[in-house]
C-alpha positions, -999 to +999 in steps of 0.1 A: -563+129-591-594+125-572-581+092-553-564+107-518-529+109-532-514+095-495-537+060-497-526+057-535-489+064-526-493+043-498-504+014-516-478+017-544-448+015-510-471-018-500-466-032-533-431-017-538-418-036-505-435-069-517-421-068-550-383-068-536-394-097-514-403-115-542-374-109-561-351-116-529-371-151-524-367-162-559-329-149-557-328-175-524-345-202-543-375-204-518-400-227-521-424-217-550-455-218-530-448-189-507-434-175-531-471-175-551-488-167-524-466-134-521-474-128-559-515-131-554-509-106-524-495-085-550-517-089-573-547-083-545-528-046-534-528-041-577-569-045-574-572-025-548-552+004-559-575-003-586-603+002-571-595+033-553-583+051-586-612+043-604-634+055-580-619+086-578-621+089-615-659+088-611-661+109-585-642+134-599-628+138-637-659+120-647-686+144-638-665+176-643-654+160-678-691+153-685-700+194-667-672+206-693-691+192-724-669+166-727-692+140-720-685+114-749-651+115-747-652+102-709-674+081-717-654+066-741-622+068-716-647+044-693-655+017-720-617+016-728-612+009-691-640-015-686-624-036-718-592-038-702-608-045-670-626-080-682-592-087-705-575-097-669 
């Protein structure tokens, strides 16, 4: 993994921690607009988790996978990713 393996890890703790606040607000019955605007923060710290793998992909696995011969496959893995990407 290209992506510094303490900012992902990081990150994942971030949206760990939110994730049980959510839960713990909807357990409480708290009122459903803080509880969405805890969801969009989620959802933000998911993007840019995001962001930060993918770059590290193309920094990294992409141009040693395209070095190794390998080049259609990754290229490939990217269009895959770029179709999930715009089914959001």
């Amino acid at each position: 993994m290209q992506a510094n393996k303490q900012d992902v890890l990081k990150r994942l703790n971030y949206i760990e921690g939110h994730l049980g606040g959510i839960r713990k607000m909807v357990e409480e019955d708290k009122y459903c607009v803080d509880i969405l605007r805890q969801t969009y923060a989620v959802r933000k710290a998911i993007e840019k988790l995001e962001s930060l793998l993918v770059e590290g992909h193309l920094h990294g696995c992409v141009p040693e996978g395209i070095a190794s011969g390998n080049g259609e496959a990754i290229i490939e893995e990217l269009v895959q990713l770029y179709n999930l990407a715009g089914n959001r």
